[in-house]
Biopython code that builds the backbone (N, CA, C, O; Angstrom):
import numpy as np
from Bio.PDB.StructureBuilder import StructureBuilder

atoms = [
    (1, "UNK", "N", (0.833, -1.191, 0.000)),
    (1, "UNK", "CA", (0.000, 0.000, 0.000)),
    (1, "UNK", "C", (0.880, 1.259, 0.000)),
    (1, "UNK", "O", (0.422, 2.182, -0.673)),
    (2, "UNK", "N", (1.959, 1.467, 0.569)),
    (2, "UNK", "CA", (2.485, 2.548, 0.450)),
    (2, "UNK", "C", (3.258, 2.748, -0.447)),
    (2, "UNK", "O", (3.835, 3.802, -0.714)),
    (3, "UNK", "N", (3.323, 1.675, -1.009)),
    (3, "UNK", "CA", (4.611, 1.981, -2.313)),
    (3, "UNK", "C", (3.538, 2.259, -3.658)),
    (3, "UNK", "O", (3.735, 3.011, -4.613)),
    (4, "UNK", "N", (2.682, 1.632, -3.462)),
    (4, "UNK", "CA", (1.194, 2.100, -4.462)),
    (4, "UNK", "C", (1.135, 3.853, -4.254)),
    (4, "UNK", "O", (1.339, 4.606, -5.206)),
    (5, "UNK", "N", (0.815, 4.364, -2.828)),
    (5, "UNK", "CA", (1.043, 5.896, -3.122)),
    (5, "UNK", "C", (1.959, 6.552, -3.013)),
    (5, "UNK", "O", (1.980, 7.734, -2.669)),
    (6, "UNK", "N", (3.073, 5.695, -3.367)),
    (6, "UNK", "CA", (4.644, 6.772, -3.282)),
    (6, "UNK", "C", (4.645, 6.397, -5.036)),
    (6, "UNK", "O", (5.332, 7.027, -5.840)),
    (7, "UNK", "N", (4.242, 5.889, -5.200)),
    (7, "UNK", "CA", (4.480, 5.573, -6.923)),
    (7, "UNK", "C", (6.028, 5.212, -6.781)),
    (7, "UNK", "O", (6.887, 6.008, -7.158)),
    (8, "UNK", "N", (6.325, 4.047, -6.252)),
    (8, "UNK", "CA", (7.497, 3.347, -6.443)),
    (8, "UNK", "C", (7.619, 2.069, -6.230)),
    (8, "UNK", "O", (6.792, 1.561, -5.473)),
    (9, "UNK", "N", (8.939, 0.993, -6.984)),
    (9, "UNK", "CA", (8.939, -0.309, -7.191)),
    (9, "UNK", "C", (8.594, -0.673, -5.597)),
    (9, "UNK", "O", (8.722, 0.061, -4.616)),
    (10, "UNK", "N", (7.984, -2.414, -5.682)),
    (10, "UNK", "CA", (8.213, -3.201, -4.465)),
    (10, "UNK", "C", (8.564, -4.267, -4.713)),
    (10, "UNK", "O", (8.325, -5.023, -5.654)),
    (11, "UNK", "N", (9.514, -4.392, -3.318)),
    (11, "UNK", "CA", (9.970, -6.702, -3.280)),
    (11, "UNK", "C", (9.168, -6.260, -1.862)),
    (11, "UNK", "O", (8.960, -5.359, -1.050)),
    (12, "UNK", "N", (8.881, -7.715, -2.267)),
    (12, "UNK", "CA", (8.397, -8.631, -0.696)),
    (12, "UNK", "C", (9.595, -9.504, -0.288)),
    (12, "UNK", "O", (10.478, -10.056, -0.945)),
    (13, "UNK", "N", (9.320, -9.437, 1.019)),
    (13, "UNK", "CA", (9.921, -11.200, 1.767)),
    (13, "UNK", "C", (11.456, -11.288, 1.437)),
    (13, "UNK", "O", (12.027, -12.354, 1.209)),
    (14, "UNK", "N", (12.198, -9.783, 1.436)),
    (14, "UNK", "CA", (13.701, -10.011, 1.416)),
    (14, "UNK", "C", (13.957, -10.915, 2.019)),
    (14, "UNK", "O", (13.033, -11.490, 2.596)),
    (15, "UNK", "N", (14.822, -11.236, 2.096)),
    (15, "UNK", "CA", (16.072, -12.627, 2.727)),
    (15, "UNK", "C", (17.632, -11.559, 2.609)),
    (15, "UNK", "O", (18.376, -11.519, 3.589)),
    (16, "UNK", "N", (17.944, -10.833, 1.450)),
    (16, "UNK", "CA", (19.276, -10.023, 1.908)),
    (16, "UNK", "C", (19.297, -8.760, 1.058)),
    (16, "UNK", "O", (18.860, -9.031, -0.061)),
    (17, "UNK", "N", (19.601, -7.635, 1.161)),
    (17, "UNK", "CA", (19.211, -6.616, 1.348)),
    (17, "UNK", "C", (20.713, -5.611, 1.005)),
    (17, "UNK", "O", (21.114, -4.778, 1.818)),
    (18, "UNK", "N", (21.341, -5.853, -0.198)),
    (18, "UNK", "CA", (22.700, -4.439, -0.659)),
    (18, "UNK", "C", (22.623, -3.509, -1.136)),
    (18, "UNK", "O", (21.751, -3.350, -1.991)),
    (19, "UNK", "N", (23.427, -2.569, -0.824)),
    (19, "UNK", "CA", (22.817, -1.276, -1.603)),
    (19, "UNK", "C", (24.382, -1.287, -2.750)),
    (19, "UNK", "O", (25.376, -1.916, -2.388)),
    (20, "UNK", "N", (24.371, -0.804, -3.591)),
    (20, "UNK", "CA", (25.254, -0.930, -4.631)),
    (20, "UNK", "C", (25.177, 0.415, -5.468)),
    (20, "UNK", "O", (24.768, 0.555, -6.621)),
    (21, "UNK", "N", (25.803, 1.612, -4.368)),
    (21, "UNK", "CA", (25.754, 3.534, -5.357)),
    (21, "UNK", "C", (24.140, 3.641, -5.303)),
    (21, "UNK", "O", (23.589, 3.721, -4.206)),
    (22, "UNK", "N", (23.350, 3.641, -6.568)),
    (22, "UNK", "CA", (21.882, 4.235, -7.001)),
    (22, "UNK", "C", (21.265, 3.112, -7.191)),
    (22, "UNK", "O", (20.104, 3.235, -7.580)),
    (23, "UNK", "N", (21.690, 1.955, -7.033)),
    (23, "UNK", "CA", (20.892, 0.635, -6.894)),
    (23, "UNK", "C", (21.010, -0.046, -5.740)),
    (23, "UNK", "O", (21.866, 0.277, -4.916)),
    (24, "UNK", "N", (20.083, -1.169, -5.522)),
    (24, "UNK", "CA", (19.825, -2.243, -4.623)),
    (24, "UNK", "C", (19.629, -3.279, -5.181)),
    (24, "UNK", "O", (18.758, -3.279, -6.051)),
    (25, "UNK", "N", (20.469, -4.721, -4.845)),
    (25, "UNK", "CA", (20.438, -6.234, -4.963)),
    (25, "UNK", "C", (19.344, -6.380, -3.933)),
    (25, "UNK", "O", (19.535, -5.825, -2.851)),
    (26, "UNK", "N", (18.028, -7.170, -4.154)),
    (26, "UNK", "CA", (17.563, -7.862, -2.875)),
    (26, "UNK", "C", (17.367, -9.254, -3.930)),
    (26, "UNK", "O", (17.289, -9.485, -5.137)),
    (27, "UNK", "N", (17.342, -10.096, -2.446)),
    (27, "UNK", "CA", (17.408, -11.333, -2.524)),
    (27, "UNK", "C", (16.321, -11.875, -2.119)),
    (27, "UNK", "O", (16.020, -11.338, -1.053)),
    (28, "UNK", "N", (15.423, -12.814, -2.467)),
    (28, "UNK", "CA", (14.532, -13.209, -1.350)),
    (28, "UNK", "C", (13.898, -14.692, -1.682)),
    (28, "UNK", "O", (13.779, -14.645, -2.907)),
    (29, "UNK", "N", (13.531, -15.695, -1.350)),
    (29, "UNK", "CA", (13.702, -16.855, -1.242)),
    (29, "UNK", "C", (11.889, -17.173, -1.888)),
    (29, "UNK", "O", (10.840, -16.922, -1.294)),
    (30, "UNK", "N", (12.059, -17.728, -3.132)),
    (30, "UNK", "CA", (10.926, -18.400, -3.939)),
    (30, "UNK", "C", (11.262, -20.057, -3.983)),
    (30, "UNK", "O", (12.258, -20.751, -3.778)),
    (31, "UNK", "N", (9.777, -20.301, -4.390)),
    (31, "UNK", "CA", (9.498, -21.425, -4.212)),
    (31, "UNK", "C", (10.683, -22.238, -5.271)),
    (31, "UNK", "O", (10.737, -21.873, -6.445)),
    (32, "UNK", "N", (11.523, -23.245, -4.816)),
    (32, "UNK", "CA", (12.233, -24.072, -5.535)),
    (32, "UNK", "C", (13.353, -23.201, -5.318)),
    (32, "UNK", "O", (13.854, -23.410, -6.423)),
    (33, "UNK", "N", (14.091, -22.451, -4.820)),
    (33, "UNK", "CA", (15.459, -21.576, -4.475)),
    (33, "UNK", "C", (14.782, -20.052, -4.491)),
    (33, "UNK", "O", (13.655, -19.661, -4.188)),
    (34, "UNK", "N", (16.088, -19.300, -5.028)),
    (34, "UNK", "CA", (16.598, -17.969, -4.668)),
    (34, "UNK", "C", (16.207, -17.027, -5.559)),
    (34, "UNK", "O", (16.376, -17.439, -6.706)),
    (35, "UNK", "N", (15.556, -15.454, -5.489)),
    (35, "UNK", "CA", (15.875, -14.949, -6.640)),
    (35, "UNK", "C", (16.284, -13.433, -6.189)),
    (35, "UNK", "O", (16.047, -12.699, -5.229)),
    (36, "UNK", "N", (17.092, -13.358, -7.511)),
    (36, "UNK", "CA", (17.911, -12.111, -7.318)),
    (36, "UNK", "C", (17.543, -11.154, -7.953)),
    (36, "UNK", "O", (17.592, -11.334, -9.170)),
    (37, "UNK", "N", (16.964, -9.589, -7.425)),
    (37, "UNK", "CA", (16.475, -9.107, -8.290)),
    (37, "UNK", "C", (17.860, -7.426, -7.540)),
    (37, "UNK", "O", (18.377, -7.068, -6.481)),
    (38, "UNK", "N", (17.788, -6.881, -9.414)),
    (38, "UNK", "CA", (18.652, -5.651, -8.671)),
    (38, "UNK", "C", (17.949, -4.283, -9.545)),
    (38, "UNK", "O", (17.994, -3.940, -10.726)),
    (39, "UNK", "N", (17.298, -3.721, -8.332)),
    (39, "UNK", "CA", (16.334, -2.405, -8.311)),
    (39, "UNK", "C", (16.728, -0.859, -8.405)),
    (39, "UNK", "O", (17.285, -0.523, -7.359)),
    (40, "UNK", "N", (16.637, 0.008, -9.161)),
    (40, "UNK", "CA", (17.199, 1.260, -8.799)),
    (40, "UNK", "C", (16.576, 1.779, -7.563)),
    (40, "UNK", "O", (15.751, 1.115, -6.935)),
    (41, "UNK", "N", (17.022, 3.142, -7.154)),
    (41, "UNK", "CA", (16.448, 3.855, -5.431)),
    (41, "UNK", "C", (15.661, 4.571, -6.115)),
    (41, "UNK", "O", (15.691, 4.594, -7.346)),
    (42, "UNK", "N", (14.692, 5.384, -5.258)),
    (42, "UNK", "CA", (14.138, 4.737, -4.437)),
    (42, "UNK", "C", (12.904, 3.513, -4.357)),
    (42, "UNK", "O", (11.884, 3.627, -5.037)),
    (43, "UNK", "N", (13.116, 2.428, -3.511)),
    (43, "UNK", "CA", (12.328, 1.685, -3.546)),
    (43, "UNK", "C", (11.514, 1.443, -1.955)),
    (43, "UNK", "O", (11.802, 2.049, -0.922)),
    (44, "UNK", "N", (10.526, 0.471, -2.102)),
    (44, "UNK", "CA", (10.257, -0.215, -1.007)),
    (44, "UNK", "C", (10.197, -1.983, -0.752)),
    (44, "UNK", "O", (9.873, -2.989, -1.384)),
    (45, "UNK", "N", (10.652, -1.668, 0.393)),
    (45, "UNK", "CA", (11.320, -3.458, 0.675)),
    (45, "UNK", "C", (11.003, -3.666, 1.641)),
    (45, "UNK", "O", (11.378, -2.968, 2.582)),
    (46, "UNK", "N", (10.007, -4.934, 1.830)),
    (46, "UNK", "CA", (9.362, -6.074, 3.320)),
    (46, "UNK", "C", (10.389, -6.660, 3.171)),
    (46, "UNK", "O", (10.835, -6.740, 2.026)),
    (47, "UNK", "N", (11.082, -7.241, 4.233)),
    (47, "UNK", "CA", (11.806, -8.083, 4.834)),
    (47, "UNK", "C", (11.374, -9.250, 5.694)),
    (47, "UNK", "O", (10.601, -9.136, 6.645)),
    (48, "UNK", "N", (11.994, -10.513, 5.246)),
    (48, "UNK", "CA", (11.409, -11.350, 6.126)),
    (48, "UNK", "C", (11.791, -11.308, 7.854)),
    (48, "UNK", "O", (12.611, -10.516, 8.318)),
    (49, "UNK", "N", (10.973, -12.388, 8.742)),
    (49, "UNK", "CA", (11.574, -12.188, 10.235)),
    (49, "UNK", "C", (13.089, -12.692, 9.909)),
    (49, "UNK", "O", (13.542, -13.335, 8.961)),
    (50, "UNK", "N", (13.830, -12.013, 11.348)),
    (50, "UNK", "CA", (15.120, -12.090, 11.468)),
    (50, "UNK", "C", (16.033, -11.732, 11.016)),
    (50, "UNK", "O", (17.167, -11.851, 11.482)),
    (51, "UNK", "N", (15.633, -11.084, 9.744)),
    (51, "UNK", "CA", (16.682, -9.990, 8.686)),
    (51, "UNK", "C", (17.417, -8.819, 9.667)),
    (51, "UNK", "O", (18.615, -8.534, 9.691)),
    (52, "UNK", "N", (16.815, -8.497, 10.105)),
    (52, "UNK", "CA", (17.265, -7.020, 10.985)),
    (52, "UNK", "C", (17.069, -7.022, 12.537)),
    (52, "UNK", "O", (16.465, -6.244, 13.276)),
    (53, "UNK", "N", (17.840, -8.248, 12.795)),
    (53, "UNK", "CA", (17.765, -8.455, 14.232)),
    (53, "UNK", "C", (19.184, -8.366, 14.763)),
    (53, "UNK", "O", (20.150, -8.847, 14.171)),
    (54, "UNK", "N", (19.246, -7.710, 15.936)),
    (54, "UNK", "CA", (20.362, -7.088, 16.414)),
    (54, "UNK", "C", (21.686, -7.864, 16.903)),
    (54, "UNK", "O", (21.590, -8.773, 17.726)),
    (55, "UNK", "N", (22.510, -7.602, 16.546)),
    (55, "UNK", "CA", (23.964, -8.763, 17.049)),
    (55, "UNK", "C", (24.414, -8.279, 18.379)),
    (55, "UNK", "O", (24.206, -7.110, 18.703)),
    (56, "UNK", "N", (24.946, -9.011, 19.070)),
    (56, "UNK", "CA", (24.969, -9.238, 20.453)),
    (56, "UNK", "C", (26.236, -8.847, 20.425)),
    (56, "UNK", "O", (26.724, -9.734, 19.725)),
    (57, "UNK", "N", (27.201, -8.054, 20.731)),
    (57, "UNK", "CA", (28.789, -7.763, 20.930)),
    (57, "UNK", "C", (29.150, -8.587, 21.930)),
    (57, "UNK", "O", (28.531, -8.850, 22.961)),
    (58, "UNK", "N", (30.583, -9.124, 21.415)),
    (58, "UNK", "CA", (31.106, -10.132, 22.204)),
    (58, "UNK", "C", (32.175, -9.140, 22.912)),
    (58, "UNK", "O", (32.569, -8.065, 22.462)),
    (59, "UNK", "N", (32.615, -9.872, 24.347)),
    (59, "UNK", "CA", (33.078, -9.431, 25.574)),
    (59, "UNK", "C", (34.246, -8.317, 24.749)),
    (59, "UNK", "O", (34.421, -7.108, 24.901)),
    (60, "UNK", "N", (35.014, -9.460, 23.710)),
    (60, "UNK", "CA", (36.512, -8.598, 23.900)),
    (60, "UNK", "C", (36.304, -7.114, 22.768)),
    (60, "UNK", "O", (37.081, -6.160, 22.817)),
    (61, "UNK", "N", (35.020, -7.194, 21.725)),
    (61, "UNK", "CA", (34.339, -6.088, 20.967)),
    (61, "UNK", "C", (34.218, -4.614, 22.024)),
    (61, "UNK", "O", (34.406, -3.402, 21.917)),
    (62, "UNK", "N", (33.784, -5.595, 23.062)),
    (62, "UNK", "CA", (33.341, -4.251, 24.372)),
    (62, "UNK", "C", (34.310, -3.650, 24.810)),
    (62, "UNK", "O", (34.286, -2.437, 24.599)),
    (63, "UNK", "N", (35.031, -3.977, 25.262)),
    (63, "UNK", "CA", (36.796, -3.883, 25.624)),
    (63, "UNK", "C", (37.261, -3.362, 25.153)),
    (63, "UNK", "O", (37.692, -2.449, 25.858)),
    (64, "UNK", "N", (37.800, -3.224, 23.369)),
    (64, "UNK", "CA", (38.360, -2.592, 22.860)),
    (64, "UNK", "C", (37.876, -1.731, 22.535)),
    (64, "UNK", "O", (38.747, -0.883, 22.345)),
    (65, "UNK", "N", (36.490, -1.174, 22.221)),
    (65, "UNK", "CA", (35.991, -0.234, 22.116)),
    (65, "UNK", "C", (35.755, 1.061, 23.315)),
    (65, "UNK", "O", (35.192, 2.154, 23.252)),
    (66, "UNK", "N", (36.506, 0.311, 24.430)),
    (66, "UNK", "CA", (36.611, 1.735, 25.681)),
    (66, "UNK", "C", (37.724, 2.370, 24.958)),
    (66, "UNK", "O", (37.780, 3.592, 24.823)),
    (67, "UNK", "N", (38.388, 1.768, 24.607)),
    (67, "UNK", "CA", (39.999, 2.447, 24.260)),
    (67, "UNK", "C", (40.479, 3.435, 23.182)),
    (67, "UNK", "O", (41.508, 4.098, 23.052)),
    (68, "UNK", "N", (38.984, 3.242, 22.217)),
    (68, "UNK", "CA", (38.914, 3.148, 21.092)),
    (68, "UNK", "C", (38.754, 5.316, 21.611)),
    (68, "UNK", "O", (38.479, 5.564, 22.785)),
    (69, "UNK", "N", (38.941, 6.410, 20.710)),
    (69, "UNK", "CA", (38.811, 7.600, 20.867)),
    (69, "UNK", "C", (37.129, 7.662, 20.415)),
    (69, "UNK", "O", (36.520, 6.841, 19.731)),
    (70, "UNK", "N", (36.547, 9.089, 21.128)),
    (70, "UNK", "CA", (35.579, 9.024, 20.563)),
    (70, "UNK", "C", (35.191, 10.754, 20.086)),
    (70, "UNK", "O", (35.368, 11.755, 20.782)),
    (71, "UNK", "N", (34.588, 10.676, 18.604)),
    (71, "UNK", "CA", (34.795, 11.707, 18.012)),
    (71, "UNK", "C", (33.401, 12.701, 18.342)),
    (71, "UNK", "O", (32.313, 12.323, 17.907)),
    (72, "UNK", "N", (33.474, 13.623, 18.909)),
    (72, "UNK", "CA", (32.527, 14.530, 19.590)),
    (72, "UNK", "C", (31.757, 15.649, 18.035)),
    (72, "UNK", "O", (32.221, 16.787, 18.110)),
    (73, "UNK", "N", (31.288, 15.570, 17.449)),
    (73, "UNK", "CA", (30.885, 16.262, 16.650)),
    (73, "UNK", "C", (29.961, 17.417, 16.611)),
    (73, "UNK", "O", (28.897, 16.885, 16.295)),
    (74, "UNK", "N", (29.692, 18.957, 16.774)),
    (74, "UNK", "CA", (29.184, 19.732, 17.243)),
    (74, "UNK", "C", (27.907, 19.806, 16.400)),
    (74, "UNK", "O", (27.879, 19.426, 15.229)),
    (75, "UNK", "N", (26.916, 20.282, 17.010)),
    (75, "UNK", "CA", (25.684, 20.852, 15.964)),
    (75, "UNK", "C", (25.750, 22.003, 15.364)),
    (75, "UNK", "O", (26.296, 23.031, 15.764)),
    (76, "UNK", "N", (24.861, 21.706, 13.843)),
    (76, "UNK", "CA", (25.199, 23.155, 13.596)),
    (76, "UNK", "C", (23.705, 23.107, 13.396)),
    (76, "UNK", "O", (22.907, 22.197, 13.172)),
    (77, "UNK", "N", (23.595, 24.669, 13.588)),
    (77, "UNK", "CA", (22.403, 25.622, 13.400)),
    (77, "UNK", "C", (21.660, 25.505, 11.822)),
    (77, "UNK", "O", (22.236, 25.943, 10.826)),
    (78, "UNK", "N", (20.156, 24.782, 11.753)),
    (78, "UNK", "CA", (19.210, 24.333, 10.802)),
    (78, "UNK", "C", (18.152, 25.282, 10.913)),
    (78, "UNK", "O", (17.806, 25.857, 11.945)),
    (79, "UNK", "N", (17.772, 25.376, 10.022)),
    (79, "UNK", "CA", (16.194, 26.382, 9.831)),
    (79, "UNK", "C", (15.137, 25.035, 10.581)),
    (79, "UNK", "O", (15.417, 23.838, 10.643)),
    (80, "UNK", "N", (14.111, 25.610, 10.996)),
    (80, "UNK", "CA", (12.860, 25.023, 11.371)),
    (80, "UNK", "C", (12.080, 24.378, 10.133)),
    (80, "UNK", "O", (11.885, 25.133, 9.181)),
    (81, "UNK", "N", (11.710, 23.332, 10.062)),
    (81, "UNK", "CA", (11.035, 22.652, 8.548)),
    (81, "UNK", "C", (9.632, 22.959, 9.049)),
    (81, "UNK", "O", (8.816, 23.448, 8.267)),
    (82, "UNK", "N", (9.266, 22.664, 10.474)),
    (82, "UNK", "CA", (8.259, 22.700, 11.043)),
    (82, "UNK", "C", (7.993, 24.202, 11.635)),
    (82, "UNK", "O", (8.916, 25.015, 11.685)),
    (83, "UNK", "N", (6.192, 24.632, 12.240)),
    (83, "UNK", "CA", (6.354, 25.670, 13.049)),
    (83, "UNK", "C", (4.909, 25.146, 13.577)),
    (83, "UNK", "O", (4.179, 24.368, 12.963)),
    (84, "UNK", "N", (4.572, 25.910, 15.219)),
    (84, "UNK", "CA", (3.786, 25.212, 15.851)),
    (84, "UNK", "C", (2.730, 25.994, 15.844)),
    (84, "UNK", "O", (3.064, 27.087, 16.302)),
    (85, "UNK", "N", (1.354, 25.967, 15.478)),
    (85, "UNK", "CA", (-0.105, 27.321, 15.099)),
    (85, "UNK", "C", (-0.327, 27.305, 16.633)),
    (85, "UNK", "O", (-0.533, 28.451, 17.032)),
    (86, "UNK", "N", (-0.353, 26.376, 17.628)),
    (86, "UNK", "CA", (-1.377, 26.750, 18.742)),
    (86, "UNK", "C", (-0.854, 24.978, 19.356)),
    (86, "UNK", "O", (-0.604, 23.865, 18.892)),
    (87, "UNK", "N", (-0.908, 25.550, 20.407)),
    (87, "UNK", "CA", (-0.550, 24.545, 21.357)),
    (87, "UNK", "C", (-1.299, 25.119, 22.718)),
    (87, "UNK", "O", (-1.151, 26.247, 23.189)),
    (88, "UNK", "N", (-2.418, 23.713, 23.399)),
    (88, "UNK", "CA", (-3.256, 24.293, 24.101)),
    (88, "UNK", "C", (-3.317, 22.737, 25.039)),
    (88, "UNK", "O", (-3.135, 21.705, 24.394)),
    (89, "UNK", "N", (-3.533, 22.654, 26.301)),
    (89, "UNK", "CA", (-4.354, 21.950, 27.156)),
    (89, "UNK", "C", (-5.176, 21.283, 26.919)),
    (89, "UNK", "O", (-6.203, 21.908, 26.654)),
    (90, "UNK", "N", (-5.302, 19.847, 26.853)),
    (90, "UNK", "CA", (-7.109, 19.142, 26.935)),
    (90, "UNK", "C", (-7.396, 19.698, 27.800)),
    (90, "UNK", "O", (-6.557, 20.199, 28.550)),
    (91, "UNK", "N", (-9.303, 19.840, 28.075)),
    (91, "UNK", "CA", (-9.479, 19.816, 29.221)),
    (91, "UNK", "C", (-9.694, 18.827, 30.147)),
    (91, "UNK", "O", (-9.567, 17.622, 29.931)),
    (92, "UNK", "N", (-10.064, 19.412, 31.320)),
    (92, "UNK", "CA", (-9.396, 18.143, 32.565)),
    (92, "UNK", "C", (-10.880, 17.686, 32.696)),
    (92, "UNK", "O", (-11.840, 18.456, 32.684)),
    (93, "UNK", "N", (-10.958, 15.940, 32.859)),
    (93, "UNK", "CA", (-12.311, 15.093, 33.203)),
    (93, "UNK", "C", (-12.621, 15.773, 34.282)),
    (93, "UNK", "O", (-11.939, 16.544, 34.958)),
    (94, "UNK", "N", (-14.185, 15.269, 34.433)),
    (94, "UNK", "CA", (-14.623, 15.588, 36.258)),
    (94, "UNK", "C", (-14.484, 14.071, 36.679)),
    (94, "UNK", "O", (-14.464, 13.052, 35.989)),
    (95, "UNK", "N", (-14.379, 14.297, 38.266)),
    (95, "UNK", "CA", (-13.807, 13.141, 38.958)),
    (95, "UNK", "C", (-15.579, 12.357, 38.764)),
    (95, "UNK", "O", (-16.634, 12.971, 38.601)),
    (96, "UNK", "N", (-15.394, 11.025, 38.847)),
    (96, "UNK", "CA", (-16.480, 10.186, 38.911)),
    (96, "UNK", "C", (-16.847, 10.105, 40.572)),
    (96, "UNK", "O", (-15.953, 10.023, 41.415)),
    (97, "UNK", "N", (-18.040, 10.133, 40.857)),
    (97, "UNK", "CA", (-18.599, 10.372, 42.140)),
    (97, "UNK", "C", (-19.475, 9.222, 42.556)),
    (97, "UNK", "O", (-20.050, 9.246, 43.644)),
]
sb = StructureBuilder()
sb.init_structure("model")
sb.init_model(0)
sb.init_chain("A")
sb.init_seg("    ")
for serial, (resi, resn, name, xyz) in enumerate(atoms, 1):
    if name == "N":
        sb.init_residue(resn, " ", resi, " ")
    sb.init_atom(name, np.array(xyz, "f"), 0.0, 1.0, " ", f" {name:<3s}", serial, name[0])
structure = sb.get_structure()
């Protein structure tokens, strides 16, 4: 449904998921094996379960990464995309008696 009103390609049911510059390889698993399809951007892509599930860092990953420097990067000053008309209070229930 949303790629119907973005007016852009869809895969279902990735299995693996590259981006390659202004294109994307997805992969995703049909009946009798594999198929490989490679899409220009922008697209939209379902993924099957477990595709994008989080890896667990192992002890000595943790470790070396105290040691590791860490690069502090400052903000810089953006225009507002947004602006707010009215910002107001619900009003408050009466207590049930």
């Amino acid at each position: 449904m949303v790629a119907e009103l973005l007016d852009l390609p869809y895969i279902s049911l990735a299995t693996k998921f590259e981006l390659n510059g202004a294109a994307a390889t997805v992969t995703r698993e049909i009946e009798g094996g594999e198929e490989v399809c490679e899409v220009s951007l922008p697209l939209v892509v379902s993924c099957n379960k477990g595709m994008a599930e989080q890896r667990i860092p192992n002890m000595r990953g943790i470790m070396a990464a105290r040691t590791k420097p860490l690069k502090v990067v400052e903000p810089v000053a953006t225009e507002a995309l947004t602006s707010i008309a009215e910002f107001s209070l619900p009003r408050q229930k009466r207590a049930l008696s």
